[in-house]
N, C-alpha and C positions, 0 to 999 in steps of 0.2 A: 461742482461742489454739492454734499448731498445736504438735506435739509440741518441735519442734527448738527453737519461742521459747519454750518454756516450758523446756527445757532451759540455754539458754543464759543464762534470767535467772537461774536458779536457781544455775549456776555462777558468772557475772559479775557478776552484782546489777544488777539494773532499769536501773540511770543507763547501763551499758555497752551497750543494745543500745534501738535506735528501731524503732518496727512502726508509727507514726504518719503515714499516707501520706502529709500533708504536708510534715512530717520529713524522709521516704523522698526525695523530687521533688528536695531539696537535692543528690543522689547519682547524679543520672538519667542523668549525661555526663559525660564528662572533658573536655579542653582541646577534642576535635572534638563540638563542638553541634548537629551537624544529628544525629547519633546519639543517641538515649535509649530507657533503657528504668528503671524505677522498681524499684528491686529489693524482696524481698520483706521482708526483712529487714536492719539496719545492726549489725553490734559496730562498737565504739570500744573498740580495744584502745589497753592503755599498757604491757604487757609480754609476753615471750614466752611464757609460763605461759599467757596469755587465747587469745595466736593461737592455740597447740597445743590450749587446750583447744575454741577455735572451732572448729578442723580436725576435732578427732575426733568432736564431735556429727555434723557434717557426714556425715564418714568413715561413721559409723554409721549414720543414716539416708540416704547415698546422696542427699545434698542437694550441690547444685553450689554450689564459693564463687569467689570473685573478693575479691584485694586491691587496694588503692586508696590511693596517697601522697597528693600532693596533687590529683592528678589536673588534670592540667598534660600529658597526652601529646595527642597531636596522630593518634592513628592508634583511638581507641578500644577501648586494650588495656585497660581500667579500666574498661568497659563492663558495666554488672551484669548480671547471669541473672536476670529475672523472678519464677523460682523458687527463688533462690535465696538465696546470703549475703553479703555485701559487706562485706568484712573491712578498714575503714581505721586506718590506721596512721601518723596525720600525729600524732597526739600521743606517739608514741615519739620524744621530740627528745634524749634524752642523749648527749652525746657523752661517752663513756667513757673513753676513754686518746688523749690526746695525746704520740707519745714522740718527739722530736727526734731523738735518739740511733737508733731505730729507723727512722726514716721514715717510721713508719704511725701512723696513727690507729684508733681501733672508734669506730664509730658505731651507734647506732641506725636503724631505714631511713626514719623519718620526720623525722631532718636535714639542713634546707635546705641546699642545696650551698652558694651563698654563704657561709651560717654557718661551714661548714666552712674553708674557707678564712681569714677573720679570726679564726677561734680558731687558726690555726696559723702565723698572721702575724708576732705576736708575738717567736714562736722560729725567724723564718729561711724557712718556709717557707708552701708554700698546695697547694690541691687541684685540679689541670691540668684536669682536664674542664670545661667552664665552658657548656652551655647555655644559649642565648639565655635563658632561662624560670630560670638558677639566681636568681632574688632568689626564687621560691617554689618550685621543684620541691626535690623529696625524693631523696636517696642512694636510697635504695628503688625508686624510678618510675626512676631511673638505672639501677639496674642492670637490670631489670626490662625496660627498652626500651635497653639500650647505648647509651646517650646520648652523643652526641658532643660539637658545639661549635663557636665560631669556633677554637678552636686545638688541637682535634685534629691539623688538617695534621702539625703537629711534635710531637706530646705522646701521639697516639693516643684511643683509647676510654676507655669505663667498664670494660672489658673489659682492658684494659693497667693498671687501676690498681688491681684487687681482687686481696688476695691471699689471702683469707680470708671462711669468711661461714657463718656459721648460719643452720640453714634448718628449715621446721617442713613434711616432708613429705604430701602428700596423705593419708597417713593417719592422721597428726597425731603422729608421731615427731618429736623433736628433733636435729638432727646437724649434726654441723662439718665442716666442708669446707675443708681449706685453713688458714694460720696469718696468720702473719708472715714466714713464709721467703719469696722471690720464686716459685723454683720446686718447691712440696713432689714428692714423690714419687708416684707410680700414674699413674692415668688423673685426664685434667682434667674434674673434673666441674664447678669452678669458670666453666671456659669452655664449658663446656655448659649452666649454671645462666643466667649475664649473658648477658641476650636472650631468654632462653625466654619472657618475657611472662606471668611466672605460673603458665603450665601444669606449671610440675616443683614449685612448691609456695611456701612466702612466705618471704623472706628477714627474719629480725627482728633479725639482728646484722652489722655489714659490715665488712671489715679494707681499711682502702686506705693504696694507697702517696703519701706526702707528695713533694713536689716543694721540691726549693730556690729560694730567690725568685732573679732572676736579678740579675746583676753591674748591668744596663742594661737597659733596655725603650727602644726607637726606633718611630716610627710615623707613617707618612704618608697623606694621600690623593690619590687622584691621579682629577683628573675629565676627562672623553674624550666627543669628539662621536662618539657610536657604539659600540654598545657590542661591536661585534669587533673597535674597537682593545683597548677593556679585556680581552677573552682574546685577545689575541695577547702582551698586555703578562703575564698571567700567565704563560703557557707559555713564554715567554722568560723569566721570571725562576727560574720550576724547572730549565728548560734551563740555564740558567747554573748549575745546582748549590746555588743558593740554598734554602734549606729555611725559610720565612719563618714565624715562630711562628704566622700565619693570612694568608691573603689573601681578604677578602669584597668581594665583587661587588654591587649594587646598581642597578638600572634607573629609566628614567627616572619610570614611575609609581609606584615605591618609595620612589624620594627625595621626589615630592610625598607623600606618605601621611606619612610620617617628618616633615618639615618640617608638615605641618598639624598631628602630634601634635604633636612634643619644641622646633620649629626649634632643628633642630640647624645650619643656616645652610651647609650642602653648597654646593656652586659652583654659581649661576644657569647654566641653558644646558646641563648635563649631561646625556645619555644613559645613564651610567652613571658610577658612583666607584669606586673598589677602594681601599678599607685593609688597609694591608700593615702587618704587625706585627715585626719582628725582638727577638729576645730573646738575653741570652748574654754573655761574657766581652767589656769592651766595646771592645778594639781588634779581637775578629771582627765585632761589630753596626756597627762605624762601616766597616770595608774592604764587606763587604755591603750595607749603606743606600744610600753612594755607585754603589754598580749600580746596586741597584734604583733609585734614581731614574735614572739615567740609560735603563734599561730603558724605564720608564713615559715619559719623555721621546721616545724614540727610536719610539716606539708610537703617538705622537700625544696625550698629554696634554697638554690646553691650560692646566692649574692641576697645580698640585702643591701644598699645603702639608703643612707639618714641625710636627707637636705640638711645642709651646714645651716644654710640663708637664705632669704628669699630667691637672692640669684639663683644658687645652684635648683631650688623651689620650682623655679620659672624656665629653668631647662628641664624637668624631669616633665614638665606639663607641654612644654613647645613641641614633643615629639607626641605627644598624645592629639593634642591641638591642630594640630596641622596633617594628620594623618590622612584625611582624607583627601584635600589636596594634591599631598607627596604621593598616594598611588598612580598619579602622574607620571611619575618618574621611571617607574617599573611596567606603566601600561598606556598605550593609548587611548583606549576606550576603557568606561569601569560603570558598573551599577550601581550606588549605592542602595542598599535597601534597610530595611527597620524594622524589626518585629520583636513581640517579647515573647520571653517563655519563664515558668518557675529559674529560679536561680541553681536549684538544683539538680536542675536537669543540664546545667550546661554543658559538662561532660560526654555525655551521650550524644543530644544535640550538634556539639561543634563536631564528633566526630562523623555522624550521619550528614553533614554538611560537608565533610570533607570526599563522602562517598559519594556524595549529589556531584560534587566540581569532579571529579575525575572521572564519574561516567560520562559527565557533560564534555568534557575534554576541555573544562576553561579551569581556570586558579581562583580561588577564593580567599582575599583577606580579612580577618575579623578583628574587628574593632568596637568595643562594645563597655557600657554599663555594667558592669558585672554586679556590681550590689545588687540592681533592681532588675536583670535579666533582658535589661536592653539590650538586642543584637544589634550590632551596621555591619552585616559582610555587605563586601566589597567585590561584585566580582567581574571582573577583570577580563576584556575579548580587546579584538584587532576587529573594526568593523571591515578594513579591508580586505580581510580573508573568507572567505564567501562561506556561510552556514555560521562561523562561531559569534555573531550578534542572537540571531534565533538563539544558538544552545545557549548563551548568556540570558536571553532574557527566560526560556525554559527554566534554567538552574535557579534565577532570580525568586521565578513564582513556587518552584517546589522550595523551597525556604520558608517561603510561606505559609504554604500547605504544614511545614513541617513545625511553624508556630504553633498554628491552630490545632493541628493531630497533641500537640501539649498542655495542651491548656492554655496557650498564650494570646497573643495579638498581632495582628496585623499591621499595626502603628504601636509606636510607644512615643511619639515626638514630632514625627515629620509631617501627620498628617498621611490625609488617603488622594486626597485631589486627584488629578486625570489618571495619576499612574496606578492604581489600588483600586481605584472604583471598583472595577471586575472583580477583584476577591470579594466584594460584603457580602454577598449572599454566601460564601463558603462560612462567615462567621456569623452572619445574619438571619433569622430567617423572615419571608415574607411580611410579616405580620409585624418584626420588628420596623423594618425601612420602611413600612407604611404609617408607623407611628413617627417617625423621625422626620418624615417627608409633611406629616401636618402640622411639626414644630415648622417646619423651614416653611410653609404655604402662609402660616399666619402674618410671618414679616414679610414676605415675597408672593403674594397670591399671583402675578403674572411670571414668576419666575426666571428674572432678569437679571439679577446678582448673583454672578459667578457660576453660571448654569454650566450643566454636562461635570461638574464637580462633585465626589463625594458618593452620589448613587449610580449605580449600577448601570442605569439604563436612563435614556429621558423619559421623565417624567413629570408631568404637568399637576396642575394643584387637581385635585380630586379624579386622578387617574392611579389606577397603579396595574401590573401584570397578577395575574394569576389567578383561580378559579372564583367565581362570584360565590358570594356568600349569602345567609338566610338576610331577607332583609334589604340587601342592595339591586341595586337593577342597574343594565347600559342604555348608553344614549344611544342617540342614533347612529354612530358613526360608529358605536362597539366600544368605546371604553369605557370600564368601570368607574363609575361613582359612587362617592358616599351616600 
């Protein structure tokens, strides 16, 4: 037994923490599976008192830890350390305060987003960030990766809805950050926190802000031979000033994937669908809808149909929803990946994507954001067939490349964790990751929390790669210091 698990059962008591390697294999990956690594050790914390007290064994022995919600991210920010600790947090489910009057709620970080919402149902209201993956990811893994959604477009991030959050620093300090006010006072460490991916330390308390249910919800789909009528029909409907609660996009091997899971019964003969959602006061949702249909019409949709009800509502979204999943169905192995680009470049874009899968000799599904130029292709190998894993992950990184050649991003949601790192310096330059690296030194100066995440290459607090500059000098062993 090494020092640290003998510590922490002593503080935790045996049932809290797994050292049983087959145990362990349960923790090996988050949502992205071609990543694992078996970590050395598991707590199962249920309160803040466990994390801090996990942290500062850590802290003390200079052991690396990584927290884990449900581990439902898609970028392998929940990836464990080897040697390290793997601090999950899906059985903190309390929700704490529901306050109408306030608009916010506390949560604990290991409640399901979904839940969130039907507990605040009730009373008028629900929780706007809605990720594909909300019937299991965690508040936690939200903040953690700024999880977005189909109706970000109008609603915004995780990052727009926290106003408040306890957090159990790298070195196993407990602190608040932030309340209930929308805008508290100083510097925003809160928007410095949402997205860090762990590396500034674990979040065990969350304050978010509550959304009002709307007057109306309207929603269409509209199917297209082709799918750059489908973004031309988006960018015309933003053009018109239309701000549509989501507009998701769907291609023609998505809709089969979707239909072999859910049949969700999408229009035969599609290229591509787009559900367009409007929300709001409902003589503005009905003067609006009337556009947008006629937009989608004017665009070249050969179908349109109008949710009757919520049901029919809830089927046009379950093929949307579960898409990633359902390429399951159609494939054994798949990529997902995530990048943005202008919106109106989708066109172009998805077609030069379609030229990257066939020189690569894999399939590519695209499933995406279209309002805000969120891409998720999807693409799709047999790891058993020797060479087409490489050509998939090749195809995967030229997508990416072909983000940034647009003016886009390398993430729009998922986060960059183990799988991305290697791109930042293609959007990065030196100078940038070396300022970002002395946000992350200031809460992590020995560099424990959630390490090899996020940058490029390891790097230690007052190191970085690349030529010295006026001013700085190395130490003895040759790495640069400030």
């Amino acid at each position: 037994m090494t020092k640290i698990e003998e510590r922490l059962r002593r503080e935790l008591g045996p049932e809290r923490v797994i050292t049983d390697r087959q145990e362990l294999r349960t923790y090996e990956c988050d949502g992205l599976a071609h990543h694992k690594v078996i970590p050395a050790v598991v707590v199962l914390a249920r309160t803040t008192a466990e994390v801090a007290a996990t942290v500062r064994a850590c802290a003390d022995e200079r052991v690396p830890f990584v927290a884990r919600g449900s581990g439902t991210g898609l970028s392998g920010g929940a990836l464990p350390h080897a040697d390290g600790v793997l601090i999950v947090t899906a059985q903190m489910r309390e929700i704490r305060e529901i306050s109408a009057a306030d608009e916010r709620a506390v949560v604990q970080p290991g409640v399901i987003n979904l839940q969130l919402t039907r507990a605040s149902t009730p009373d008028g209201y629900y929780y706007a960030p809605d990720p594909s993956s909300q019937q299991i990811c965690s508040i936690g893994g939200n903040v953690a990766e700024n999880s977005g959604g189909a109706h970000c477009l109008k609603y915004g991030f995780t990052v727009n809805h926290v106003t408040g959050l306890e957090v159990v620093t790298p070195d196993g300090e407990t602190v608040k950050l932030g309340g209930k006010a929308l805008e508290p006072p100083g510097y925003d460490l809160i928007g410095a926190f949402v997205g860090s991916e762990g590396t500034l330390g674990v979040a065990t308390e969350v304050t978010v802000r509550l959304t009002r249910l709307p007057e109306t919800v309207r929603t269409l789909l509209a199917a297209f031979h082709g799918i750059d009528r489908a973004g031309a029909a988006t960018s015309a409907i933003i053009a018109a000033g239309v701000v549509p609660a989501a507009i998701e996009m769907m291609d023609a091997l998505a809709i089969e994937a979707a239909e072999a899971a859910v049949a969700c019964g999408y229009p035969p003969g599609a290229d591509a669908v787009l559900i367009v959602e409007l929300d709001g006061p409902a003589a503005e949702v009905a003067a609006q809808f009337d556009e947008v249909n006629r937009l989608c019409e004017a665009n070249g949709a050969f179908e349109i149909r109008i949710a009757a009800d919520d049901a029919e509502r809830a089927l046009f979204w379950k093929g949307r929803k579960s898409a990633f999943a359902a390429v399951g169905r159609i494939s054994p192995d798949y990529i997902v990946q995530d990048g943005v680009i202008p919106r109106t470049a989708l066109g172009e874009v998805l077609r030069r994507i379609d030229d990257l899968a066939t020189g690569n000799g894999v399939r590519v599904a695209n499933v995406f954001h279209a309002g805000d130029g969120n891409l998720h292709p999807l693409v799709l190998f047999d790891d058993a067939v020797p060479g087409e894993a490489e050509r998939a992950e090749n195809t995967s990184g030229a997508i990416i490349d072909l983000c940034i050649e647009y003016g886009g991003s390398i993430t729009g949601e998922h986060g960059v964790g183990a799988d991305k790192a290697k791109y930042m310096p293609r959007m990065f330059t030196d100078d940038d990751l070396d300022t970002m690296q002395l946000l992350r030194c200031a809460f992590d100066p020995d560099g424990i929390a959630n390490p090899g995440k996020i940058y490029p290459t390891p790097r230690l607090c007052g190191e970085r790669p690349g030529k010295h500059r006026a001013g700085e000098t190395a130490d003895r062993d040759g790495a640069e210091v400030f």
